[in-house]
C-alpha positions as CSV (number, residue, x, y, z in Angstrom):
1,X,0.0,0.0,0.0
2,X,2.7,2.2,-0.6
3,X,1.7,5.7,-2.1
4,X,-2.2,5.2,-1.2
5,X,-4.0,6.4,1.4
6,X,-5.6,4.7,3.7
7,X,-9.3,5.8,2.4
8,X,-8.2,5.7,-1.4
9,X,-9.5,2.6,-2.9
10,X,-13.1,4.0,-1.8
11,X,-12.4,7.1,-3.9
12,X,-14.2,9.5,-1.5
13,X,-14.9,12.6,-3.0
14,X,-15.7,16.3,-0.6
15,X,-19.6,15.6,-1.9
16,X,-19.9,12.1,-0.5
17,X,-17.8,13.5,2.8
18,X,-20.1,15.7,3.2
19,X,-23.2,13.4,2.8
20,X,-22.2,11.6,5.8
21,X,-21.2,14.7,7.9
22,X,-24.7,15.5,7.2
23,X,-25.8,12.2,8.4
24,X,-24.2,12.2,11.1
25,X,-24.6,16.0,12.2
26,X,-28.4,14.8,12.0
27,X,-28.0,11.9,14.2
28,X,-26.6,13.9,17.3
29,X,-29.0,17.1,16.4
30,X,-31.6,14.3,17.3
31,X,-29.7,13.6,20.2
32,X,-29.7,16.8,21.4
33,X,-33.0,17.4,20.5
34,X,-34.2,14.4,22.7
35,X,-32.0,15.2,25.1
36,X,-33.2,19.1,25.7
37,X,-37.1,18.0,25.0
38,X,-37.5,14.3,25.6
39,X,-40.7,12.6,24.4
40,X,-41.2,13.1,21.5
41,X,-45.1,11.7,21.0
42,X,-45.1,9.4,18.7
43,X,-47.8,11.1,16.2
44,X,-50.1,9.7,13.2
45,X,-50.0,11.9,10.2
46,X,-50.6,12.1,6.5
47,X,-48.7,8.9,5.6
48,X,-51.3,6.8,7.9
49,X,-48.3,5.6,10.3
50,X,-47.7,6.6,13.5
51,X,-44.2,8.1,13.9
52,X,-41.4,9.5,16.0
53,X,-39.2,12.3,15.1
54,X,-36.1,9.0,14.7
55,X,-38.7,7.4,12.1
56,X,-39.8,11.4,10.3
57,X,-35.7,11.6,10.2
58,X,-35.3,7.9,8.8
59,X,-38.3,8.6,6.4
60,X,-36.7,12.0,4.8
61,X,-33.5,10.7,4.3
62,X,-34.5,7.2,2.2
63,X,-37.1,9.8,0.4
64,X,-34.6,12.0,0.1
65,X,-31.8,8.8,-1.8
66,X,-35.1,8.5,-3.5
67,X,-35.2,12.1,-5.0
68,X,-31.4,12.4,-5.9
69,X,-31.4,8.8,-7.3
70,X,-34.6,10.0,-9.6
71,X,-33.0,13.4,-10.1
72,X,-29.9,11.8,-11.5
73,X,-31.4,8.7,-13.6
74,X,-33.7,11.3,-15.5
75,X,-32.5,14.5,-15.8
76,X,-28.7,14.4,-14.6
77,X,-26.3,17.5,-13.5
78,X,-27.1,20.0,-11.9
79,X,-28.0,18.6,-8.1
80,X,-28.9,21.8,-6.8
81,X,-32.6,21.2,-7.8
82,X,-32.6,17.7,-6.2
83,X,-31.2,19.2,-2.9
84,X,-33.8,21.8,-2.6
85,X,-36.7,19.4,-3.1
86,X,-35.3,17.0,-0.5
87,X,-34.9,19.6,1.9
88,X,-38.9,20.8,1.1
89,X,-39.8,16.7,1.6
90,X,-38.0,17.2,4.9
91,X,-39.4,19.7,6.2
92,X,-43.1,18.2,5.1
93,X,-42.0,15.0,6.6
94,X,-41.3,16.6,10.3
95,X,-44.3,18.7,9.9
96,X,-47.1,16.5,8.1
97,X,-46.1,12.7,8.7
């Protein structure tokens, strides 16, 4: 492995770092959140389940892979589109669902 670095053969790029920065950064905003206002009803909404804010989170981020992975299969570059509709869904996830 001389010459490589350690992380090489998964040829991150700063976009995919920063996806799961996000992810992460997410995970202990939840934490926090649940830490500073615990509870966290679980709540029936639009989407006829009932859910937690962990489940609203888990929902907008696979319906958000969902929106990129559409975004990118049918129309292609740009991804600033893409982003700005997953952050909408997102917000109409914790909101709505």
């Amino acid at each position: 492995m001389e010459g490589t670095s350690l992380l090489s053969w998964m040829a991150w790029t700063w976009p995919t770092a920063a996806f799961f920065v996000f992810i992460l950064l997410c995970f202990v905003a939840m934490t926090v959140w649940e830490y500073f206002s615990p509870g966290g009803d679980p709540r029936r909404g639009v989407l006829g389940l009932t859910t937690t804010r962990g489940d609203r989170l888990f929902i907008s981020l696979l319906g958000s892979a969902f929106v990129f992975l559409a975004w990118l299969g049918l129309v292609g570059l740009p991804l600033w589109p893409p982003l700005a509709i997953a952050i909408v869904y997102a917000i109409l996830m914790f909101r709505f669902a």
